[in-house]
C-alpha angles and dihedrals in degrees: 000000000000116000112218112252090239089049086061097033088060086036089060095049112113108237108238132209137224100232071253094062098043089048093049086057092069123057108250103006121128131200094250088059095056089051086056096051086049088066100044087047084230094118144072120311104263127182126220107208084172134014097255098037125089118197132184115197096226091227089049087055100046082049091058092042086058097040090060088066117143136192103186143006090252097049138097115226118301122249 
């Protein structure tokens, strides 16, 4: 079975997310402290396809998400 070239090109587009919708993603986050993570360059990678448009690719959220594991209170990240 053959899948139509235009079937695989949409299936290969990243999904991407509103700063509402990212925040939404992570328990307790708002949309003002992701701003604020923005700005530190401590949060997730956004796009800014305009100036006033903020854009979170879905994967690059969920990454971050994982990056953050922990396995103690004393612990970096884990690798």
């Amino acid at each position: 079975m053959t899948i139509p070239l235009t079937s695989r090109l949409i299936a290969d587009q990243p999904e991407y997310l509103s700063p509402d919708e990212a925040a939404a993603m992570i328990p307790g986050m708002t949309k003002g402290a992701l701003a604020g993570l923005r700005f530190t360059g401590k949060g997730p990678k956004y796009r800014k396809p305009t100036a006033r448009t903020v854009i979170y690719e879905k994967s690059e959220v969920i990454e971050w998400i994982e990056a953050s594991a922990r396995r103690g209170t004393a612990q970096d990240a884990v690798a």
